[in-house]
DORO-689141 format. One record per residue (C-alpha): x, y, z; residue in one letter. Coordinates in pm, whole numbers, plus 50000, padded with zeros to 5 digits. Layout:
XYZA ...
//
This chain:
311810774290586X 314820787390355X 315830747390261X 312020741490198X 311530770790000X 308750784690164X 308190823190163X 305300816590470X 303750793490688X 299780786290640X 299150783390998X 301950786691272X 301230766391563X 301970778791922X 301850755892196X 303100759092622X 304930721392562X 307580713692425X 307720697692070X 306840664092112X 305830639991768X 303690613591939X 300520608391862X 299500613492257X 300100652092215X 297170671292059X 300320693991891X 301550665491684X 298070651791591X 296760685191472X 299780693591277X 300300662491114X 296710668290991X 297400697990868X 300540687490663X 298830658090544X 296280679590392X 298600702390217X 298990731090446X 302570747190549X 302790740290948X 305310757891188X 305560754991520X 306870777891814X 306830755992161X 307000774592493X 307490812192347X 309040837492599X 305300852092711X 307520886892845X 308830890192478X 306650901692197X 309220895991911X 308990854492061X 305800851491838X 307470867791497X 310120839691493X 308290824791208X 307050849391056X 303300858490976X 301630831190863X 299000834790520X 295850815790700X 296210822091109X 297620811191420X 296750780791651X 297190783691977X 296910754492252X 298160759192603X 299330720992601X 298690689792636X 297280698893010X 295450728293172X 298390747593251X 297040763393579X 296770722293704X 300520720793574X 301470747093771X 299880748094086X 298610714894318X 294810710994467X 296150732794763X 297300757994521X 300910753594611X 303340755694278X 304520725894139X 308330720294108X 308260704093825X 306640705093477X 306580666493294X 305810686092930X 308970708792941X 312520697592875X 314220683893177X 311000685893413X 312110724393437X 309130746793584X 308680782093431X 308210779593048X 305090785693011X 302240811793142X 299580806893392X 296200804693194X 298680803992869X 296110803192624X 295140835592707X 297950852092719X 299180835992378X 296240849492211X 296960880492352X 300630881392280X 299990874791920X 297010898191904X 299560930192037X 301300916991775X 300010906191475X 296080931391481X 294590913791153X 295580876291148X 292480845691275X 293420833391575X 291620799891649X 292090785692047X 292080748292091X 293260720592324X 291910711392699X 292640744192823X 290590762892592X 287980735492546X 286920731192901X 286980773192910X 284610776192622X 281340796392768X 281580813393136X 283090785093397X 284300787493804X 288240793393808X 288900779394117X 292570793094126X 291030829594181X 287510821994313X 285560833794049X 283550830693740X 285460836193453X 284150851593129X 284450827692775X 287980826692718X 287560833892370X 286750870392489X 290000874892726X 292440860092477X 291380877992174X 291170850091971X 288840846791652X 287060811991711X 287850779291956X 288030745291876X 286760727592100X 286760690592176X 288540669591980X 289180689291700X 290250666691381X 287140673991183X 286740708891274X 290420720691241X 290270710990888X 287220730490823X 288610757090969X 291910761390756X 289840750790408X 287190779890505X 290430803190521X 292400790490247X 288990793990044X 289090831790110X 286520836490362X 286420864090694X 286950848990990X 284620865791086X 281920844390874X 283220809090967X 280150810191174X 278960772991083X 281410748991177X 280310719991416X 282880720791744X 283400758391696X 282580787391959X 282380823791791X 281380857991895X 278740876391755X 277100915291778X 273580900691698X 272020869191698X 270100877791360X 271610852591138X 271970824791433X 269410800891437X 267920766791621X 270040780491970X 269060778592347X 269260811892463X 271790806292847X 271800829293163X 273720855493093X 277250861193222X 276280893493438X 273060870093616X 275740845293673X 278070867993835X 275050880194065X 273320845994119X 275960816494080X 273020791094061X 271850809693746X 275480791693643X 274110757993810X 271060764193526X 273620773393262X 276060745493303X 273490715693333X 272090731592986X 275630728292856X 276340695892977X 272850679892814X 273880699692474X 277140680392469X 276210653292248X 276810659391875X 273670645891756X 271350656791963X 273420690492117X 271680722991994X 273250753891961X 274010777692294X 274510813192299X 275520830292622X 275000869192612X 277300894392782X 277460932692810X 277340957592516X 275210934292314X 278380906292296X 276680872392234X 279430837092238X 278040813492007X 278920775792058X 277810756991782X 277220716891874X 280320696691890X 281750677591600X 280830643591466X 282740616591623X 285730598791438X 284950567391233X 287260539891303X 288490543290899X 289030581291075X 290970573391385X 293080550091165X 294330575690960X 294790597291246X 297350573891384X 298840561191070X 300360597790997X 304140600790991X 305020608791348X 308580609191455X 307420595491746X 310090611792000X 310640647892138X 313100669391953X 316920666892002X 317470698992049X 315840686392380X 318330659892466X 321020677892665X 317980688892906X 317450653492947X 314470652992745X 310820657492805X 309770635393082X 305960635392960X 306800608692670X 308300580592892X 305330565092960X 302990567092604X 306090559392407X 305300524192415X 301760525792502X 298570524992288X 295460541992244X 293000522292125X 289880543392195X 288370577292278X 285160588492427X 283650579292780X 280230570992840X 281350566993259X 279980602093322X 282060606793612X 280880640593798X 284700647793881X 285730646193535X 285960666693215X 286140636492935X 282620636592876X 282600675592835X 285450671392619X 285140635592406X 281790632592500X 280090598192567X 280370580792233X 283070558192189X 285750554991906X 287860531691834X 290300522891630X 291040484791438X 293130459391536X 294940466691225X 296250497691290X 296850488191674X 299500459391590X 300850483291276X 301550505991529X 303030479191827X 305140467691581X 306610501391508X 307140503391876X 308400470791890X 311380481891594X 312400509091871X 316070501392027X 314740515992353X 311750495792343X 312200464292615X 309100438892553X 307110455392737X 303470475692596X 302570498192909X 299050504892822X 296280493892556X 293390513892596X 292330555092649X 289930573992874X 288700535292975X 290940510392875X 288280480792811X 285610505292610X 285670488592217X 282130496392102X 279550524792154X 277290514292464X 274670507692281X 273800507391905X 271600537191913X 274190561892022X 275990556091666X 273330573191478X 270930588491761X 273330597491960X 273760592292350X 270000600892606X 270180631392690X 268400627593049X 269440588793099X 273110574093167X 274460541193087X 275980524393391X 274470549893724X 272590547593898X 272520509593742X 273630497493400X 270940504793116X 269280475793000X 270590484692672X 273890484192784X 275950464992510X 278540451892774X 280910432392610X 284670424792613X 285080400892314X 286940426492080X 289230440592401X 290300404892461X 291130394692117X 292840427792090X 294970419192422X 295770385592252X 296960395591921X 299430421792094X 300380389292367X 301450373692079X 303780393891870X 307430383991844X 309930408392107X 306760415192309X 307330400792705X 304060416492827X 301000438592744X 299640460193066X 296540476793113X 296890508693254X 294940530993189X 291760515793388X 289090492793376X 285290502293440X 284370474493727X 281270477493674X 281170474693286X 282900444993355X 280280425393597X 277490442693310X 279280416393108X 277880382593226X 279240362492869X 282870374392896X 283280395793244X 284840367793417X 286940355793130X 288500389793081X 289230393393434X 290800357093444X 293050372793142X 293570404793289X 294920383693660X 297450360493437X 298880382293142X 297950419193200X 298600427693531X 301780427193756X 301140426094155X 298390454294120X 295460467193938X 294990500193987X 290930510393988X 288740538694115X 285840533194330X 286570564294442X 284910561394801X 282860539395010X 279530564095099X 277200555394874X 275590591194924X 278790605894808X 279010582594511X 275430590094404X 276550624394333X 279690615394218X 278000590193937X 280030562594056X 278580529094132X 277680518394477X 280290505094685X 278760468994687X 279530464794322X 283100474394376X 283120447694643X 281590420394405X 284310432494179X 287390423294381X 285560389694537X 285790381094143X 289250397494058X 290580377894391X 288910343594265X 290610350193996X 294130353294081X 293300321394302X 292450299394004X 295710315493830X 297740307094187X 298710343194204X 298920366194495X 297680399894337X 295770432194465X 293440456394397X 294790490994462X 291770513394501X 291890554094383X 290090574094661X 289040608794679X 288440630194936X 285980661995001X 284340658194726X 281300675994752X 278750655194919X 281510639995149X 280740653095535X 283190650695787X 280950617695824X 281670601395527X 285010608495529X 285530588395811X 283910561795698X 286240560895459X 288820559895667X 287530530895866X 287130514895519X 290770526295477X 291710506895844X 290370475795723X 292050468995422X 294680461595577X 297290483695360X 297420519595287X 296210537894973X 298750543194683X 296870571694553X 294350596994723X 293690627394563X 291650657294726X 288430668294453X 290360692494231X 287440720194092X 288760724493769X 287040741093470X 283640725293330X 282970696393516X 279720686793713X 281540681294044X 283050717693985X 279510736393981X 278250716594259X 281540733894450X 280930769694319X 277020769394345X 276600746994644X 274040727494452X 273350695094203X 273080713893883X 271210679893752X 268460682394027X 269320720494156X 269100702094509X 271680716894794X 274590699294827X 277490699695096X 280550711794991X 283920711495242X 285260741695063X 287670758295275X 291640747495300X 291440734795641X 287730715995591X 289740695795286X 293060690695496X 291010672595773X 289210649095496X 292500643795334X 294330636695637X 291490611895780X 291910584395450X 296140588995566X 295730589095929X 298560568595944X 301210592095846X 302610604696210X 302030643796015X 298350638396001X 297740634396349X 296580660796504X 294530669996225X 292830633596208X 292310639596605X 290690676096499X 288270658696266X 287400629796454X 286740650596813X 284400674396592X 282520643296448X 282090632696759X 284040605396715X 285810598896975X 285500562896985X 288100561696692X 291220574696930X 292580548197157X 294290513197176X 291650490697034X 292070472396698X 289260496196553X 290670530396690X 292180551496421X 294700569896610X 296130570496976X 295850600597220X 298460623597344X 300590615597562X 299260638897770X 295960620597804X 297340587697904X 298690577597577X 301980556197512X 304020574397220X 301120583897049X 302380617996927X 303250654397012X 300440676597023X 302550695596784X 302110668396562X 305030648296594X 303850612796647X 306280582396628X 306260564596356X 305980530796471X 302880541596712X 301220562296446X 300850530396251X 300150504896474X 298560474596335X 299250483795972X 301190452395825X 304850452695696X 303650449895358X 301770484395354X 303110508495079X 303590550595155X 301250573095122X 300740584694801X 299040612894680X 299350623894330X 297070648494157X 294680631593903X 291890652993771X 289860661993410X 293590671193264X 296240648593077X 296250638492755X 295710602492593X 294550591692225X 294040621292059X 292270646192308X 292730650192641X 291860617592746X 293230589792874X 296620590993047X 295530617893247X 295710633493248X 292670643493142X 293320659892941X 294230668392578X 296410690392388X 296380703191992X 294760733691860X 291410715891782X 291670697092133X 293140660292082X 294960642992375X 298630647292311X 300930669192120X 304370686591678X 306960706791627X 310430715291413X 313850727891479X 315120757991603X 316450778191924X 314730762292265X 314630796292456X 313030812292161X 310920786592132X 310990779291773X 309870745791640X 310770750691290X 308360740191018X 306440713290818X 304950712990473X 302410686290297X 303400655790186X 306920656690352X 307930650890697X 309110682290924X 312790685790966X 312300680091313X 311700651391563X 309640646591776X 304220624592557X 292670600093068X 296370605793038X 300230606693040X 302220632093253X 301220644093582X 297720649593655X 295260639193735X 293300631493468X 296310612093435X 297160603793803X 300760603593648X 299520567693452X 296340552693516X 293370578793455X 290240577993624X 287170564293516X 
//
């Protein structure tokens, strides 16, 4: 600050990841906003929570603090679906665990609150976002209250927050109360009276939620058909002592002139060295060379938070600024030939779904591909595959992937160019695998999921194989499956698993429903019911009802089998345990079996996974939920998720002392002394790479 001349920040930034300048971390996007709109930015990454004085580093800055938790929900960096902490944290430098808070936005805004009584404190990123009115915390088992009341923060910005951050900081710098920035699309405020709000839906409030939970069914389908931003009204959700939480509808999505500009800021494009003898920050290994080329997700997926968060219109941006920024990449020394990923929450969205969602916005009680694709539906992949081609072509590039994940059935919507972009995707976009979610094979359970029925998955890889044949190429589909998801009986999970025994190979990744904050799947798991039809549901809730669904899609790992014999001798299935080609496990020994495995669960390997062929891979498992962060707001590379005080996908910072936490600073119009990763990172809205659609 001293060699810039700055008495004071305008805003100082503090955020649970390290500093990262990529534009896939909602830190770097916000900030470089900021600057490039005149404000004085600092940043303090991963603050010592226990320390008070960790906060002051900076200084106190003239406009307010932002305060993100990170480019994921940090309670799904810390702990797995079984609640067990994680070793390692893909945002912090080295991998190393522990430096950050559980639930860090709150205690951020709390820590700077102790600290600083009079300064606006505005809440962003996925955290905050997906935490924005009264939601099920499934780490504790309860309902939580808004978590702009526990953190003691002045307003959130939720969703992605490019438009509304800005508002924000020219309300301020124009001299106005926090208190009275009261009319700012993609906000959430608190209020004493609801005199001077107007045109709201009044929703339960949070004490009948805490004594009825399907008062919060009511409440959160109302929420989720108000997330549109043309059509979303404005909810207030009333608490004790005459407390009201305002959430005015979200902000207007990016133009592509928008998300141009957005990308074309000065990022670094690397972590910070100060990070370097830690061995860097694993998150940015991935998205270094990979691009986001759209944000937005009109999928609807039930398990997932990108619609809550993005919402269902899509954004892209031009081919312009796509190869601008490839070629950048392509100048790195690190950077091999190789593009890892073109796309964002769905890699092969490049137009709104229709032509009335750009200026009526998305239905409100109608979806675009479930239960079948609209007849609206503008499927087409003309601009995705002359995108793919203009990268393919670019001197030092060996190969453009797709990563992130294609929407099957978008793609068989497409009858002018669905078979010519999967003949592409076969020869120059895929190596070996293609990684897609159908998610499971019930069609009950994918009714409530909003996925589409399993026959149209199967149509899909009859075309992807044809495909490969014409090409002369031996290459799978790798299916993402999900167990206990709510809907999914003991029943349907092993049907699964028999779906599972005939494809000959096992799963790379299966991931057990995660309930995390403000998703459709998550209600349905605290209430019990559909909150879209308020019909009852199933839900395997307890630990030991998910381990036996879990277990049944692996039963081939020698560890899983007593627990696949528990599930299937409760089904009533015993028919599955024996010799035959169709049986899913052997008995004990003790019941006339032949090495088929301890009681104690010690089976040998070799029995355990009889018939399976040499070429089947290990069990993989992987979190993937809502969380990660890709384009510019928790989307994409799940990892679900986002990042940046006004909620985009990834993550900015300066120079300073790592413990500390201090980032340094950044002013307008000049670059930060400092350096510089759906869905990148772990996570699941991530799955580590590919996201889930």
């Amino acid at each position: 600050m001293e060699e810039r001349g700055w008495d004071c920040c305008d805003f100082v930034f503090v955020c649970g990841d390290a500093y990262v300048d990529h534009p896939s971390f909602g830190m770097a996007i916000i900030t470089r906003l900021l600057e490039a709109n005149h404000y004085k930015v600092g940043v303090i990454c991963q603050p010592d929570w226990r320390d008070p004085e960790s906060v002051t580093v900076l200084g106190r800055p003239r406009l307010g603090f932002l305060v993100s938790a990170g480019n994921m929900d940090s309670m799904v960096n810390h702990y797995t679906v079984a609640k067990k902490h994680r070793s390692t944290d893909a945002f912090s430098p080295g991998g190393e665990m522990g430096l950050r808070p559980d639930r860090a936005a709150v205690v951020y805004g709390n820590l700077i609150r102790r600290t600083y009584k009079d300064v606006p404190i505005v809440l962003g990123g996925i955290e905050a976002s997906l935490r924005r009115l009264a939601h099920y915390d499934y780490w504790s088992d309860k309902l939580k209250r808004s978590v702009l009341l526990d953190s003691g923060a002045d307003l959130v910005s939720y969703g992605m927050g490019e438009h509304s951050i800005v508002e924000i900081a020219d309300a301020l710098a124009a001299g106005l109360d926090v208190s009275d920035i009261t009319f700012i699309d993609g906000t959430v405020y608190r209020a004493k009276t609801l005199e001077h709000v107007y045109d709201y839906e009044l929703l339960p409030s949070f004490d009948s939620m805490q004594k009825d939970n399907l008062e919060y069914a009511r409440s959160f389908n109302v929420q989720y058909g108000n997330s549109d931003p043309f059509t979303g009204k404005r909810l207030v959700e009333p608490y004790s002592d005459h407390e009201f939480v305002v959430q005015n509808p979200p902000s207007k999505p990016l133009t592509t002139s928008e998300m141009d500009a957005v990308y074309r800021l000065p990022y670094a494009r690397a972590y910070h060295p100060m990070y370097e003898e830690a061995g860097g920050i694993p998150a940015i290994r991935e998205v270094k060379f990979s691009l986001t080329s759209n944000r937005g997700c009109f999928g609807e997926c039930a398990f997932c938070a990108l619609t809550f968060h993005q919402g269902r219109i899509v954004q892209v941006r031009s081919h312009e600024s796509i190869v601008e920024e490839a070629k950048q990449m392509i100048a790195d020394p690190e950077f091999k030939g190789y593009i890892h990923d073109v796309g964002g929450p769905t890699a092969d969205y490049r137009q709104p779904a229709c032509d009335a969602q750009l200026h009526r916005g998305a239905c409100r009680n109608k979806h675009c591909l479930t239960p079948q694709p609209c007849r609206k539906l503008n499927a087409d992949h003309t601009d995705y595959l002359q995108l793919l081609r203009e990268l393919r072509e670019l001197p030092g590039v060996k190969k453009v992937f797709v990563r992130s994940g294609i929407r099957f059935d978008y793609v068989l919507a497409d009858r002018a160019k669905g078979e010519a972009f999967v003949r592409e995707l076969c020869e120059h976009h895929v190596s070996g695998q293609l990684r897609v979610a159908p998610e499971h094979v019930s069609n009950a359970v994918l009714g409530v999921m909003g996925k589409p029925q399993h026959q149209v998955y199967e149509k899909f890889v009859k075309l992807f194989q044809q495909a490969n044949d014409a090409c002369g190429l031996k290459q799978f589909v790798v299916p993402y499956l999900m167990s206990s998801h709510p809907g999914s009986t003991l029943d349907e999970a092993i049907e699964l698993a028999e779906y599972v025994r005939d494809m000959g190979f096992n799963p790379e990744q299966v991931q057990d429903f995660y309930p995390t904050p403000s998703t459709m799947s998550t209600a349905m798991y605290f209430t019990g019911v559909d909150p879209r039809t308020m019909e009852r549901v199933f839900v395997p809730k307890s630990p030991h009802e998910k381990a036996l669904q879990r277990a049944l899609i692996q039963y081939r790992d020698p560890k899983n089998h007593d627990l696949v014999m528990e599930a299937l001798r409760k089904a009533g299935r015993a028919d599955l345990i024996g010799f035959g080609p169709k049986c899913l496990i052997r008995p004990y020994k003790s019941e006339g079996g032949h090495g088929a495995g301890a009681k104690k669960g010690v089976a040998g390997a070799k029995n355990a996974t009889r018939g399976a062929k040499a070429r089947e891979g290990g069990q993989g498992s992987g979190d993937r939920s809502a969380f990660g962060g890709h384009g510019a707001a928790g989307a994409g590379k799940h990892g679900q998720g986002a990042g940046g005080s006004g909620g985009s996908g990834r993550a900015t910072a300066g120079a300073g002392m790592r413990r500390q936490g201090v980032a340094g600073a950044k002013s307008a119009g000049k670059r930060g002394g400092s350096s510089n990763g759906k869905r990148g990172g772990k996570g699941d809205g991530a799955r580590g790479k590919a996201p889930r659609r």
